[in-house]
C-alpha positions as CSV (number, residue, x, y, z in Angstrom):
1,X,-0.9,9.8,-0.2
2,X,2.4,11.4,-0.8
3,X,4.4,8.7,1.2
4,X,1.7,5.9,-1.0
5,X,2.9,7.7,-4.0
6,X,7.2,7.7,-3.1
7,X,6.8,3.6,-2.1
8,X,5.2,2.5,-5.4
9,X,7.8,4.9,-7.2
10,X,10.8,4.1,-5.6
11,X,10.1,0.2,-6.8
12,X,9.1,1.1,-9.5
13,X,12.4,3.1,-10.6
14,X,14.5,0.1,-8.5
15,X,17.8,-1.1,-10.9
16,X,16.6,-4.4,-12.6
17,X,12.9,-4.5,-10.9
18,X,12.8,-7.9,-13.1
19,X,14.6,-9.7,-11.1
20,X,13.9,-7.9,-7.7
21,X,10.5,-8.8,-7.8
22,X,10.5,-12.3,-8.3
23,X,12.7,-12.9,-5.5
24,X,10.1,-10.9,-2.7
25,X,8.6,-12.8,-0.8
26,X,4.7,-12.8,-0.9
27,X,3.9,-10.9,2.1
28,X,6.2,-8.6,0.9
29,X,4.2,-8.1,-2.0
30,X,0.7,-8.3,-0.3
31,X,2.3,-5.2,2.2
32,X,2.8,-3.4,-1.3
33,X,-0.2,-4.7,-3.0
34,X,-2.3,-3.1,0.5
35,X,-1.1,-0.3,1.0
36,X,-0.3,1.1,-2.5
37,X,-3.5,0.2,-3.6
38,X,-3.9,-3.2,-6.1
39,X,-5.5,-0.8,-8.7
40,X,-2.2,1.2,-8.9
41,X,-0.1,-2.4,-8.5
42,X,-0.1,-3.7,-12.5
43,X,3.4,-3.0,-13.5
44,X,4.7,-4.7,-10.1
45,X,2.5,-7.8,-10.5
46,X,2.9,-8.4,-14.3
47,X,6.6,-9.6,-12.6
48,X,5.5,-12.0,-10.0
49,X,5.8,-15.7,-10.2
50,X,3.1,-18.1,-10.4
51,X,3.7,-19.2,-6.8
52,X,4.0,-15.9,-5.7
53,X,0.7,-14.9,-7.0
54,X,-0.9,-18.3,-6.0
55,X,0.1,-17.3,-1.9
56,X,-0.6,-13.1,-2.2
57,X,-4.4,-14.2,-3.5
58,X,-4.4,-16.6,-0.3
59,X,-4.4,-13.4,1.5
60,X,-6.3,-11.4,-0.9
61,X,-9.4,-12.9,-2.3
62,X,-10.5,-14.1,0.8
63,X,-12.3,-11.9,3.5
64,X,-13.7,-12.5,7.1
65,X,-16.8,-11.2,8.0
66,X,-15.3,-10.7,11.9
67,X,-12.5,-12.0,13.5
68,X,-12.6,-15.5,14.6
69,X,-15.0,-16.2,11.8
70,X,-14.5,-18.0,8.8
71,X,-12.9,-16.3,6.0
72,X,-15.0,-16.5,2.9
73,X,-13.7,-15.9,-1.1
74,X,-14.2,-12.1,-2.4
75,X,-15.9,-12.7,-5.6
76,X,-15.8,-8.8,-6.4
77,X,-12.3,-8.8,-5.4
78,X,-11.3,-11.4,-7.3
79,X,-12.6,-9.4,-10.6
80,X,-10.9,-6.4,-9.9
81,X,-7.6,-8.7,-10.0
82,X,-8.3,-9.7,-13.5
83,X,-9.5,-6.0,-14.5
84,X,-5.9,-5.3,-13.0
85,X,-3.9,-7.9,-14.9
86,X,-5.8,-7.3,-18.1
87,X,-4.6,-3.5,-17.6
88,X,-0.6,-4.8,-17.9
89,X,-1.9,-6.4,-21.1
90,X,-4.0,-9.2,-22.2
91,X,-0.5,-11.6,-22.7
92,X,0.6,-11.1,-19.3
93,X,-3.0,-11.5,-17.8
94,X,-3.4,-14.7,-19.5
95,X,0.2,-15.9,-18.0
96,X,-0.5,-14.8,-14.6
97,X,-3.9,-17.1,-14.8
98,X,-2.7,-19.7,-16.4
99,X,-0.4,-20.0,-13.6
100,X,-2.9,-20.4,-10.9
101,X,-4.7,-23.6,-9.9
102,X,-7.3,-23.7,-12.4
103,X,-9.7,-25.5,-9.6
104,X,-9.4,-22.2,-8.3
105,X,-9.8,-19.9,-11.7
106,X,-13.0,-21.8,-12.4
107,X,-14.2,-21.6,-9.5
108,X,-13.7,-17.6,-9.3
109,X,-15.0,-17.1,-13.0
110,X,-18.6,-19.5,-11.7
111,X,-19.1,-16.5,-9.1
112,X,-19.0,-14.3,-11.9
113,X,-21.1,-16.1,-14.8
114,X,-22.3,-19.2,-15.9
115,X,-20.9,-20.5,-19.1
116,X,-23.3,-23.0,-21.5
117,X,-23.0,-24.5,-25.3
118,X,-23.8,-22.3,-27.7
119,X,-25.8,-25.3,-28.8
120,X,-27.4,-25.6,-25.3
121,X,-29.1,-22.7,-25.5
122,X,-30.3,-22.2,-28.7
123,X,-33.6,-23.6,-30.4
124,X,-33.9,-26.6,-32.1
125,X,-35.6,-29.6,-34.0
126,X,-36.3,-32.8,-32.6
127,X,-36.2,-35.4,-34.7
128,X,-40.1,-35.4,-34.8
129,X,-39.5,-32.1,-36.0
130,X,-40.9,-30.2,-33.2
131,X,-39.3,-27.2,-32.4
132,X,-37.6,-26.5,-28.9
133,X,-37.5,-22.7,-27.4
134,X,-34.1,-21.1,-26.6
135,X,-32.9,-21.4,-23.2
136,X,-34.0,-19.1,-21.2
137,X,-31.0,-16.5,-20.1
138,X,-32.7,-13.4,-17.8
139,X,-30.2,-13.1,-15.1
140,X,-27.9,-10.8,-16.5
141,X,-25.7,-9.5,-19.4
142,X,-24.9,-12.3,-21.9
143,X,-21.9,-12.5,-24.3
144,X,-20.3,-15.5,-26.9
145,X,-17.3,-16.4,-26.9
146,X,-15.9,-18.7,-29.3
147,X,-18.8,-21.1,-29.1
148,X,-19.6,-20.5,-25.6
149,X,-22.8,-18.1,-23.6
150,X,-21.4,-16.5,-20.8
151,X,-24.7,-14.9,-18.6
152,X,-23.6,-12.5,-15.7
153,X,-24.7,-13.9,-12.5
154,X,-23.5,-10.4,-10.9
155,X,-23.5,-6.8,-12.0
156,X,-19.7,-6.4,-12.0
157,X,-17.1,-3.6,-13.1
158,X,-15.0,-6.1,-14.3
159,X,-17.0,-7.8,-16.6
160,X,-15.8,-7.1,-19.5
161,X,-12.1,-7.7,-18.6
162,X,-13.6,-11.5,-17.9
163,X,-14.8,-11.4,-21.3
164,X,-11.7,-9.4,-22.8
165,X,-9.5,-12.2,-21.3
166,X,-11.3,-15.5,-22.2
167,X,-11.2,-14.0,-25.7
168,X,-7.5,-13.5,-26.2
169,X,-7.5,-17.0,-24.5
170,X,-9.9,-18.2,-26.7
171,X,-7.3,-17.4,-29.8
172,X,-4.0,-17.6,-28.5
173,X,-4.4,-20.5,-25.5
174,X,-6.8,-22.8,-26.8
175,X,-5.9,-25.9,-25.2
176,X,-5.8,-24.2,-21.7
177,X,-9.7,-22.2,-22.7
178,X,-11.6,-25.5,-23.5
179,X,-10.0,-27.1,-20.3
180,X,-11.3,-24.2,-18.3
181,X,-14.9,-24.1,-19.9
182,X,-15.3,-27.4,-19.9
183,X,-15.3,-27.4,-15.9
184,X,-17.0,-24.4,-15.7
185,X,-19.7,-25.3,-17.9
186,X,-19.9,-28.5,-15.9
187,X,-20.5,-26.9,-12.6
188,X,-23.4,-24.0,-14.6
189,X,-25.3,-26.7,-16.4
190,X,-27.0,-28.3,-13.2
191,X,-30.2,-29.6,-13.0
192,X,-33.4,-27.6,-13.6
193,X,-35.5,-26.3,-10.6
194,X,-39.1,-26.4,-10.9
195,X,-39.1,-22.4,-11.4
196,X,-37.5,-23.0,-14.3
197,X,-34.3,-21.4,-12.9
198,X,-30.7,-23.3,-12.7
199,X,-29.3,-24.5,-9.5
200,X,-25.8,-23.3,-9.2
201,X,-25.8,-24.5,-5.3
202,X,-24.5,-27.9,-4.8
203,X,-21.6,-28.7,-6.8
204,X,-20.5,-24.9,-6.4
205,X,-20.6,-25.4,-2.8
206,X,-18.5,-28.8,-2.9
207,X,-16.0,-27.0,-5.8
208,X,-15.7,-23.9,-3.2
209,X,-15.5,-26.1,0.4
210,X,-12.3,-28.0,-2.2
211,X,-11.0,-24.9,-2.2
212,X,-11.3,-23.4,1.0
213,X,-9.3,-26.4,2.4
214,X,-6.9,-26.6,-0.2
215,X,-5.9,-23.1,0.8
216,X,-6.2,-23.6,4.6
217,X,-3.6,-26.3,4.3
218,X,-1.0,-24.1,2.1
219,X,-1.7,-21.3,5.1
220,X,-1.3,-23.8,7.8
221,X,2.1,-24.8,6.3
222,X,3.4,-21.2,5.9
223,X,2.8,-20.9,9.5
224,X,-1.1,-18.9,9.9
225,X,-3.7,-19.8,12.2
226,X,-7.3,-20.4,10.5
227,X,-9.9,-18.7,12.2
228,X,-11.6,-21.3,13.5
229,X,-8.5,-22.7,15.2
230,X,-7.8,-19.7,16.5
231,X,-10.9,-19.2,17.7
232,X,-11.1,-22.5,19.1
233,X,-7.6,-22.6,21.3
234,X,-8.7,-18.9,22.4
235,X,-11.8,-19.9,23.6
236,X,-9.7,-23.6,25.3
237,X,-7.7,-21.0,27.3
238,X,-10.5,-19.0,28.6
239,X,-11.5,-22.8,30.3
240,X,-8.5,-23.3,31.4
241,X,-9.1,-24.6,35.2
242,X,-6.4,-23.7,37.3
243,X,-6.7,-25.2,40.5
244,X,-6.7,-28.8,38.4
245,X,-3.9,-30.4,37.0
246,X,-1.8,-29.1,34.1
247,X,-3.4,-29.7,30.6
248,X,-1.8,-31.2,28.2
249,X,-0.5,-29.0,25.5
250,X,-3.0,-27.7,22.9
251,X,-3.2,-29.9,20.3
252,X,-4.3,-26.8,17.9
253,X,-0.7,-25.4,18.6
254,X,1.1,-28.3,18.8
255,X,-0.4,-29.0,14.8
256,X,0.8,-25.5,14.0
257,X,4.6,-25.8,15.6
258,X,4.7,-29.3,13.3
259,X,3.5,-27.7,10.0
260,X,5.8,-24.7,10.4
261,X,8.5,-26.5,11.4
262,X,8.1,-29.0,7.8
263,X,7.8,-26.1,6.0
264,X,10.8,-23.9,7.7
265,X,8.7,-20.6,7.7
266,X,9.3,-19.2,11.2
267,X,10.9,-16.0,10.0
268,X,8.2,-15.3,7.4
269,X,5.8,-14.6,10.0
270,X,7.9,-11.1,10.3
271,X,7.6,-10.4,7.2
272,X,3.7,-11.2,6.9
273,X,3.0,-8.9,9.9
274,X,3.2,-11.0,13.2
275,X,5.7,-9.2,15.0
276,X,8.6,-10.9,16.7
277,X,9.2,-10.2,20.5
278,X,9.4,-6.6,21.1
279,X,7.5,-5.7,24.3
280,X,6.6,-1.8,24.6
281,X,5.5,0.0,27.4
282,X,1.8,-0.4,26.9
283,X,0.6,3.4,27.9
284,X,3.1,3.0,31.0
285,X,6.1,5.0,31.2
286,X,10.1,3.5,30.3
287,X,10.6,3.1,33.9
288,X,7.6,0.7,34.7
289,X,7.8,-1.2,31.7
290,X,10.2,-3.6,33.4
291,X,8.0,-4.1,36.5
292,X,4.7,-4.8,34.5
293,X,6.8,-7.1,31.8
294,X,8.7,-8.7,34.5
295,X,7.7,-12.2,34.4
296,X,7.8,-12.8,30.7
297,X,11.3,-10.8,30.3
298,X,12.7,-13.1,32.6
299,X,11.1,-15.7,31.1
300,X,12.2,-15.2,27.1
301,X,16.0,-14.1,28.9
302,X,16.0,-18.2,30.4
303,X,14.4,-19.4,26.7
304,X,15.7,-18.0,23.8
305,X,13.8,-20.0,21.5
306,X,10.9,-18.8,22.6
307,X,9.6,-15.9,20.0
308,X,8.0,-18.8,17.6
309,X,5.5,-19.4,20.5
310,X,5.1,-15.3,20.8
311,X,4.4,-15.5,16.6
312,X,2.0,-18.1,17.2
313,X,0.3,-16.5,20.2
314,X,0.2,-12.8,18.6
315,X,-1.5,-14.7,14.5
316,X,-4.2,-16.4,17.1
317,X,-5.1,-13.1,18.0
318,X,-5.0,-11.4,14.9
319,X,-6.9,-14.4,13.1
320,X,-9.3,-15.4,16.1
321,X,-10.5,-12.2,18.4
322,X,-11.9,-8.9,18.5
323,X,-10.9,-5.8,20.3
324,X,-13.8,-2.9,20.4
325,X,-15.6,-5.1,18.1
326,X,-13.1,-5.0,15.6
327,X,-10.0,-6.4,14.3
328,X,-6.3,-6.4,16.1
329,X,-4.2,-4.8,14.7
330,X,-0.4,-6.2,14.6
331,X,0.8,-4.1,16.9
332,X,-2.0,-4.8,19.4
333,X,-2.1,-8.2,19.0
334,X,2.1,-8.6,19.8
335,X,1.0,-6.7,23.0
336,X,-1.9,-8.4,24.1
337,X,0.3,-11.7,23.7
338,X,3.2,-10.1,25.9
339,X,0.8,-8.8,28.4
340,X,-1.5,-12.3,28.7
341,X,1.6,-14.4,29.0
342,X,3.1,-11.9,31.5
343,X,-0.3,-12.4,33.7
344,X,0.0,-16.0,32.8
345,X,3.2,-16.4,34.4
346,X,2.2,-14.0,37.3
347,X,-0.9,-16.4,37.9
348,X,1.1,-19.6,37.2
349,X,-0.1,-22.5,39.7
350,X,2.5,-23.8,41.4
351,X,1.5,-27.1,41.5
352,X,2.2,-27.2,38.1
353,X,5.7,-27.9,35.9
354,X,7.7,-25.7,34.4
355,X,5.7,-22.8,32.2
356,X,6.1,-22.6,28.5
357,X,4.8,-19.3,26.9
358,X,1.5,-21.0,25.2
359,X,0.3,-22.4,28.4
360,X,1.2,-19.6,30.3
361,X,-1.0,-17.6,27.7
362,X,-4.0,-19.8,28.3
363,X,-3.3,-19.4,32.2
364,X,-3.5,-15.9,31.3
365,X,-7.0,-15.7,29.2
366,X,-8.5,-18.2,32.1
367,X,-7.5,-15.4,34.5
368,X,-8.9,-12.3,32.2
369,X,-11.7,-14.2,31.6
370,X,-12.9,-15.6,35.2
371,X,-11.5,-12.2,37.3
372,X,-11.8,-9.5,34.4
373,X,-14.3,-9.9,32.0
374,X,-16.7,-12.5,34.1
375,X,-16.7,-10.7,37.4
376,X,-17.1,-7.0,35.7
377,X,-20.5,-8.1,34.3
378,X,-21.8,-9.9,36.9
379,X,-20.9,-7.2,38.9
380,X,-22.6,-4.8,36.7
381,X,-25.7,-7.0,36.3
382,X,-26.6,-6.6,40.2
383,X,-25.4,-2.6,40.2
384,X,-28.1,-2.0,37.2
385,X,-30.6,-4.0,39.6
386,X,-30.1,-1.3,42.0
387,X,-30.9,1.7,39.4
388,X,-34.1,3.3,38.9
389,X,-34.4,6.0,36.6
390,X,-36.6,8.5,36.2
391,X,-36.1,8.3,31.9
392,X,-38.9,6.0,30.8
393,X,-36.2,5.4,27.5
394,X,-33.1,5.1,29.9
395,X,-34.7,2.8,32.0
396,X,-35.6,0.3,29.2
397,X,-32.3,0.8,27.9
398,X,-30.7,-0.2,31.8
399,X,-33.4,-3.0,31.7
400,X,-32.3,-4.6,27.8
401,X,-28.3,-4.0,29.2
402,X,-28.8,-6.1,32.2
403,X,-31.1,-8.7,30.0
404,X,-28.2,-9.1,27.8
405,X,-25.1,-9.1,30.2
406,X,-27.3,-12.3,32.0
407,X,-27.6,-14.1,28.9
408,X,-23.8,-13.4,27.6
409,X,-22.5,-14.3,31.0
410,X,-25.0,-17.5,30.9
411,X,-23.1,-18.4,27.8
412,X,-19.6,-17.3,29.1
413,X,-19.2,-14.6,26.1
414,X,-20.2,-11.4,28.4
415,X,-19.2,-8.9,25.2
416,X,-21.7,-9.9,23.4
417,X,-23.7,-6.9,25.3
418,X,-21.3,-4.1,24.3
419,X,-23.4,-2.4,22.0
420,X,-26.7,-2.6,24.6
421,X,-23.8,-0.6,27.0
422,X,-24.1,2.2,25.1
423,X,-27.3,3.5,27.6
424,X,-24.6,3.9,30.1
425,X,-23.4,6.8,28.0
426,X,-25.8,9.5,29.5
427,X,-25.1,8.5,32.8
428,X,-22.0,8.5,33.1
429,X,-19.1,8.6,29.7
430,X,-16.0,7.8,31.6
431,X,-17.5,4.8,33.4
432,X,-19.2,3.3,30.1
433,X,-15.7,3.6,28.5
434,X,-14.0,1.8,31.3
435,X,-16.6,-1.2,31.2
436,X,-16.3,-1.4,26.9
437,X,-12.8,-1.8,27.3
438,X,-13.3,-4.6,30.4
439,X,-16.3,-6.4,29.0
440,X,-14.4,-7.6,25.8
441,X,-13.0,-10.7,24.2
442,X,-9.9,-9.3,25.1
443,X,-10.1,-7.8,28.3
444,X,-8.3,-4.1,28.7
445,X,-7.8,-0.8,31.1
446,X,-8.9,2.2,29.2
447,X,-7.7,5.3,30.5
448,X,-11.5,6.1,31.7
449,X,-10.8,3.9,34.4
450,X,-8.8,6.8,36.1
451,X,-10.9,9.5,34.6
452,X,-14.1,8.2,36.5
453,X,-12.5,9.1,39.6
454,X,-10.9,12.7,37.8
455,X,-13.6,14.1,36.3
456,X,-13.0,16.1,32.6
457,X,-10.7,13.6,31.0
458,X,-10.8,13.8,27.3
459,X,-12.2,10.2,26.3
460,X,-10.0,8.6,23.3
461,X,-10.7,5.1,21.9
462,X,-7.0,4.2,21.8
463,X,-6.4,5.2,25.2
464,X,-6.1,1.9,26.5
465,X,-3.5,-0.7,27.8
466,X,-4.0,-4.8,28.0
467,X,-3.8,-5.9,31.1
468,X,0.0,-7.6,32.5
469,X,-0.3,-7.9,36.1
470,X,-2.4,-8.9,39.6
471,X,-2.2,-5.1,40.2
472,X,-4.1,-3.9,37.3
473,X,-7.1,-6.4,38.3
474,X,-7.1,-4.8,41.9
475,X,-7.6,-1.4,40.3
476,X,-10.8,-3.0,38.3
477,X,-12.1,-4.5,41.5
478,X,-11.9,-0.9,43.1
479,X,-13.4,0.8,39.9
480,X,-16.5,-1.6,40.4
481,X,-16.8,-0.9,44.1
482,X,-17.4,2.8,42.9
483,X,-19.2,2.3,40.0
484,X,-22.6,2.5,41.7
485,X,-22.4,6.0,42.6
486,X,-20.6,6.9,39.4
487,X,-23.4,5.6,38.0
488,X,-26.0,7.1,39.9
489,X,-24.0,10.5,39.4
């Protein structure tokens, strides 16, 4: 907290913050934002530029449920940034959002409320002089403002900084508040269901699926992978065949080289958190880095202009795979890039032309995925045939493993069984360790591996390395010629 504390301070007391700010970029700021905390952030982001706030909520508001999924917008999150502006003042909260798209103001606000007529909901006479109920407004907390009903659609800690803010907008930005209620009230007021309740589905979905491409564009041309792209040239590699001829090159990465290129952003991948190329050791020591790293060192020492395709590699990973069922981290994913292009290059066919580092990555996921991650599950599947335990519970857990390796292997996504491999546990911890790391999207050699065979190893979740050469495969292939006696203990 103390380090927290001495980042946000020392900007903070920085000589003529005013102009410093404006001139980060928005990465930078989204670093700050992250990991000073946004509540704590108000005096830094009642500086920032409408463009810069516009690409820092690209990041911000929008949330993936896992990695490879697609990324959905954080209603809750997108409140506390409006409780956070309104806490630099209601002047400066209503310049910040004035700033933004107001597609995408409207939108957020909709997720909070729905906005009506003050005439729309009250009674009133027809002209046969019959008298017409109130509208009926039971989901939430309801306000006016100026003219306007705002009901709550959510309980929400920031509700009444929405309503503090469209007030002060209200009396000091009219022009810009009737815009913005006019389009909000136009996606509230839809048609009546039969339960007498509002539909707030269609045009919301169409005003948020605008949105969600809108943004996917402005991330494409500052250089990020979607998800789903990633996802998809991640899971094109892993089908790579290598005894056919060479693919052509991924059209997902050849659309992301163009858009970065138009938009000159190469270098701001650094800043944003991929890492350029800086391989490490990867658990070995300083003297076997260069054997295990051998084929892509030589490789970016003959092409220099090669760390783009490492930036690209390292944001598919990040944006479109798992590790342990959770996210990469940065780090992580720059290593697993270095280490699958290494094995790429190891494993490149040589009927084929020259590599280039994203092919050689793909040549490098087919291999994980056929000799690695493949072969340890099918392996397993016939050594739990084999086991019969005397545990009624242990047994059904050994039968409900193997059900689910058969039917992830079936569909070429063997991890999908990691949590069932958890019965492997009390037979035998190093060895289910080992296979957790192996049976994964991304394919790795926990330090287990070695404990199996030397008993009384402490087991730590980080102690693992991705896998960068033939050699480490051969050491899998023995672990799984032992593992039925490890197993059977």
């Amino acid at each position: 907290m103390a380090n927290t504390e001495t980042l946000l301070q020392r900007l903070l007391n920085a000589p003529d913050l005013a102009k410093i700010v404006p001139q980060m970029p928005p990465e930078q700021l989204h670093r700050v934002i992250t990991t000073c905390g946004l509540e704590d952030c108000a005096e830094v982001l009642a500086l920032v530029t409408p463009e810069q706030l516009t690409r820092i909520l690209d990041v911000d508001v929008w949330r993936a449920g896992a990695p490879g999924t697609d990324e959905q917008f954080d209603t809750d999150r997108f409140g506390l940034w409006i409780a956070v502006l309104m806490e630099a003042g209601p002047t400066v909260a209503a310049e910040k959002v004035m700033g933004l798209d107001l597609a995408l103001v409207t939108s957020g606000l909709l997720q909070h409320a729905a906005a009506y007529d003050l005439a729309s909901v009250e009674p009133y006479l027809t002209l046969d002089g019959d008298e017409m109920p109130a509208r009926a407004l039971t989901r939430g907390p309801v306000c006016r403002v100026a003219g306007f009903v705002l009901e709550a659609r959510r309980t929400s800690s920031s509700w009444d900084a929405i309503v503090a803010l469209l007030e002060f907008m209200s009396a000091e930005h009219p022009a810009y508040f009737h815009r913005l209620m006019r389009g909000w009230i136009e996606l509230s007021d839809d048609a009546r269901e039969d339960d007498g309740c509002d539909s707030l589905l269609d045009d919301e979905k169409q005003d948020m699926l605008d949105l969600t491409i809108e943004r996917e564009a402005r991330r494409e041309a500052q250089g990020f992978v979607s998800p789903a792209q990633a996802h998809a040239f991640l899971k094109g590699g892993r089908q790579l065949r290598l005894d056919a001829d060479r693919p052509a090159p991924s059209p997902i990465a050849l659309a992301y080289f163009r858009a970065i290129e138009r938009a000159g952003v190469i270098e701001i991948l650094h800043d944003a958190g991929v890492p350029r190329f800086e391989p490490r050791a990867l658990l070995a020591t300083a003297e076997q880095q260069a054997s295990r790293l051998s084929w892509i060192e030589a490789h970016v020492a003959s092409h220099p202009g090669c760390a783009g395709e490492l930036a690209y590699l390292a944001n598919a990973i990040v944006a479109g795979c798992a590790i342990q069922g959770r996210a990469f981290t940065v780090q992580e994913a720059g290593d697993a890039a270095t280490a699958t292009c290494n094995l790429g290059l190891e494993n490149w066919p040589p009927h084929w032309s020259d590599p280039d580092l994203v092919t050689a990555f793909q040549v490098g996921c087919a291999v994980l995925h056929r000799d690695v991650g493949m072969y340890v599950a099918q392996h397993l599947v016939d050594v739990l045939a084999g086991i019969q335990c005397s545990d009624d519970g242990i047994q059904l857990g050994l039968d409900e493993l193997r059900h689910e390796l058969i039917a992830g292997i079936g569909d070429g996504e063997p991890w999908r069984a990691r949590d069932a491999l958890d019965v492997l546990l009390t037979l035998d911890a190093p060895s289910w360790a080992a296979l957790l790391a192996l049976i994964d999207e991304c394919p790795a050699v926990h330090a287990a591996l070695d404990a199996a065979r030397r008993r009384g190893r402490t087991i730590e979740a980080a102690d693992f390395a991705f896998i960068a050469q033939n050699s480490q495969i051969a050491l899998v292939r023995e672990f799984m010629a032992a593992l039925p006696s490890a197993l059977a203990g």
